[in-house]
N, C-alpha and C positions, 0 to 999 in steps of 0.2 A: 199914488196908486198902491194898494195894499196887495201886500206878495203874502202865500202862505207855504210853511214847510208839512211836507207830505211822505209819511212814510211806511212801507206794509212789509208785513213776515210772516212766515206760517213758522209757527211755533209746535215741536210737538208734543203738545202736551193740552189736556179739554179746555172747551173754554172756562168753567168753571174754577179751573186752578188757574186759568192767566186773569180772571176777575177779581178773583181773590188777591193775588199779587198788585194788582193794579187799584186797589181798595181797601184793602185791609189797613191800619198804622204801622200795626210790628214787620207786618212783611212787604211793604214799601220803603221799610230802612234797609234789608238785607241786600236791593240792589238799586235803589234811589236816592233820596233825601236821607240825612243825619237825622233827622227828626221828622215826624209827620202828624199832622193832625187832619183828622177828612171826618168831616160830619156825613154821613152818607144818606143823603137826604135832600131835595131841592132846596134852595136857600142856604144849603150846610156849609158852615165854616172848611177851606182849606187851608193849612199853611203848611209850605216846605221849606227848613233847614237844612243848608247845604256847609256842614265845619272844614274848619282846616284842621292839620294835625293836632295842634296846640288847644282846640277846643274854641275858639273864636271862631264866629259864624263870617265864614264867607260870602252869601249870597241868601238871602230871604225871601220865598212866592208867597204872596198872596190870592186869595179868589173865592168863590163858593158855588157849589155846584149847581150847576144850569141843567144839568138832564142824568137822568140817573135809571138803566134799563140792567136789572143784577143779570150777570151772562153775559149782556148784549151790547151794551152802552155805558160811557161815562163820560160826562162833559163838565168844565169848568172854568169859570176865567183864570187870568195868571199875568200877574203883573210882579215884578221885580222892584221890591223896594229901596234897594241900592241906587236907584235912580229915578229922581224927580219926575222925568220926562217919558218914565218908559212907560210904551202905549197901554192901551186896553185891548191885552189878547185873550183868545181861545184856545184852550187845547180839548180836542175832542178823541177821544179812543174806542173804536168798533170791532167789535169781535164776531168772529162768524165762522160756525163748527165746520168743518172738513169731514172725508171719511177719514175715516182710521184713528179717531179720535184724537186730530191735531185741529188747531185753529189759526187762521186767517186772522193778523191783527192790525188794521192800519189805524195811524196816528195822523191828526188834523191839527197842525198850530196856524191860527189867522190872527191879522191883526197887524200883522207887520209892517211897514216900510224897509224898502233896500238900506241894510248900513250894519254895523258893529253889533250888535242883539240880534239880528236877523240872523248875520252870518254864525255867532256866537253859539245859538241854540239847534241851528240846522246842524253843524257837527256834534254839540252835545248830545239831540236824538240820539242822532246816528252810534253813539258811543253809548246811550243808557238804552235801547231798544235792543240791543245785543247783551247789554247784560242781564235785561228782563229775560230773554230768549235760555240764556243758561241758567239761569234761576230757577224758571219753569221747567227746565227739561233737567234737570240736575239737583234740585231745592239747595241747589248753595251757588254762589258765586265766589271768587275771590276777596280776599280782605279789600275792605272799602282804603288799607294804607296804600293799596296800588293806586288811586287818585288824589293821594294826600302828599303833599311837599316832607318831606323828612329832613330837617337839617340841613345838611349841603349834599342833599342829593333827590332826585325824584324816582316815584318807580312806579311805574304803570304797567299791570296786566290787561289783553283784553282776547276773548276769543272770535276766530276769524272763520268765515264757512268756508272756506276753500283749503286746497292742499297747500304746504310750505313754500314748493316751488314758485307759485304763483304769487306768492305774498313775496317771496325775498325778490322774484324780481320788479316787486311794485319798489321795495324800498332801493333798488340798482340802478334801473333805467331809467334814466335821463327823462325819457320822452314819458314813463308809465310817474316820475316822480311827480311832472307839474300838474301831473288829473289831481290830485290829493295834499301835495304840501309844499313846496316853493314855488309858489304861481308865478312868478315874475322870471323865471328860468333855471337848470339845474347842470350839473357837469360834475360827475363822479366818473373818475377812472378807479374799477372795481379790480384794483389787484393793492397789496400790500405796499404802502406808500405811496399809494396814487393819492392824488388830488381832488378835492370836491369845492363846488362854491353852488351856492345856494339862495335865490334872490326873491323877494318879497314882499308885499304889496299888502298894507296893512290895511281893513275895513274903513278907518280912519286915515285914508291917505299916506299914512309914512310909511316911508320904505327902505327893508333893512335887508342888509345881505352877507354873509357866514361863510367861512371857507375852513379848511380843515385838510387833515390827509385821513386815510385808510390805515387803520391800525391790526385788523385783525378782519381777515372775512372768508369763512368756509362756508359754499352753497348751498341755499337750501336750510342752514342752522343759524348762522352768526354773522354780524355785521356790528365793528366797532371803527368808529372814525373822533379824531378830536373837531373841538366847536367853537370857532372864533368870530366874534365880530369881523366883517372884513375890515374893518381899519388900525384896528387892532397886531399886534406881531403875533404871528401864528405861534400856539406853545398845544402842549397837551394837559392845561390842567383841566379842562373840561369833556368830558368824554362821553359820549353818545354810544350807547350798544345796548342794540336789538337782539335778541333771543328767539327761536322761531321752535317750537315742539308740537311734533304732528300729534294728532289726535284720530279718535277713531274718530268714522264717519266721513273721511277726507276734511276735515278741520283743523285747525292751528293756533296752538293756542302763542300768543306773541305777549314778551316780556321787554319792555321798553326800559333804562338804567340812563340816567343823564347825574352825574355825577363834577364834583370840581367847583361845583356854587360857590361861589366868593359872597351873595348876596342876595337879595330876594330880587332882584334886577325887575321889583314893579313899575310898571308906569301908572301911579294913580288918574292920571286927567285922562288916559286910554284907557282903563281898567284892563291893562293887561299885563301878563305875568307867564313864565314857565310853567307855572301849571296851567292856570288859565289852557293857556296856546297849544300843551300838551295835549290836553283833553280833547279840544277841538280838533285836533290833527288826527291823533288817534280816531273819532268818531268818523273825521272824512278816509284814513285807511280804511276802516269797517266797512264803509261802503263800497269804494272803490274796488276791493276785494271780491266784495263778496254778490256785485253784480245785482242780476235779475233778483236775489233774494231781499233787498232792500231798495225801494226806489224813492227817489225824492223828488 
């Protein structure tokens, strides 16, 4: 059975300038793809470059455009060369003006099967439709280094529609933690040497679970915990700290720091990795957050 991810925002800012973003080459690198090539034309060549830090391409799309309405419409296949097997998808994107001269933007990926690329890209949306969202309403986004591995350490920006408080208690409670990021169970005692463990259930069946204490948390702003395999002897060389800065509009913008890398810790036969994992978590925060504004 083929599943499809399904996602809509009102952006505000005309449809015109979210087409253009969504269209253009140069301005689908400032919040998408390292590289971009879009023939924009029926039949038209696409390709996206997705780099790591280091300038070696992480992830390569191909596809060419299936339907092409300037303002209204863009549709094209998309298939991940990275992998032999990965299907023959759509991605399709409709735009639809509002008053007050914002737009309505939902996104169509079909083509799916339930498994690891499914789950992989439904958080990615989720994490690149938010940064479309400030791009258009701001003509800049963060450095694309906040999705790039730096060294021994990672760092992710991303902006959230809702106030601080709602977001820090997404990243505290227990019970608000497993909508979004340890699906297999959570347990933070949220005071200053409290205790966290955090269990997990990988798209690929394995399952991996983390435990840590509470190293620094003022409401509302800041949350630092260290990050240990649970089999592992609990230490602090790895450290996780959230950043939470309100923004106008009741927004937040959130700075993610996981530092203490010993190693690129990938698993190639899973294709998964700290960044990888980060991104996708980050896009399921997005959502989570930010509710009715994003549905999947």
């Amino acid at each position: 059975m083929s599943n499809e991810i399904r996602k809509t925002i009102v952006i505000d800012a005309p449809a015109e300038t979210v087409y253009k973003a969504l269209s253009d080459e140069k301005e689908l690198t400032y919040w998408f793809p390292s590289h971009a090539i879009l023939d924009r034309r029926v039949g038209g060549r696409m390709e996206f470059k997705f780099e790591r830090d280091d300038g070696t391409v992480d992830h390569k799309v191909v596809g060419e455009i299936i339907e092409i309405v300037p303002g209204k419409k863009l549709s094209f296949s998309w298939k991940n060369t990275s992998d032999p097997d990965f299907p023959n998808t759509k991605v399709t994107w409709t735009l639809e003006p509002l008053e007050g001269g914002k737009t309505r933007v939902e996104l169509v990926h079909t083509g799916f099967e339930k498994g690891r690329w499914f789950d992989l890209h439904d958080g990615g949306w989720s994490f690149f439709i938010g940064r479309l969202q400030e791009y258009c309403t701001k003509g800049r986004v963060e450095s694309r280094a906040m999705y790039k591995e730096m060294g021994k350490e990672i760092r992710k920006t991303v902006m959230i529609n809702a106030p601080s408080d709602a977001v820090f208690l997404a990243l505290t409670d227990d019970k608000e933690l497993v909508q979004w990021f340890p699906n297999q169970g959570a347990a933070l005692d949220a005071r200053v040497g409290g205790k966290l463990e955090f269990r997990f259930l990988r798209p690929d069946g394995e399952k991996h679970a983390f435990h840590g204490k509470i190293l620094e948390i003022i409401p509302g702003k800041k949350l630092s915990y260290s990050w240990n395999n649970l089999h592992e002897p609990m230490s602090d060389n790895e450290i996780i700290t959230w950043t939470l800065e309100p923004v106008d509009g009741g927004k937040t913008r959130v700075a993610l720091l996981h530092t203490g890398l010993k190693e690129s810790k990938e698993d190639v036969a899973g294709g998964w990795s700290y960044e990888a994992g980060w991104t996708f978590f980050l896009g399921q925060l997005v959502e989570h957050c930010n509710g009715p504004a994003i549905k999947s």
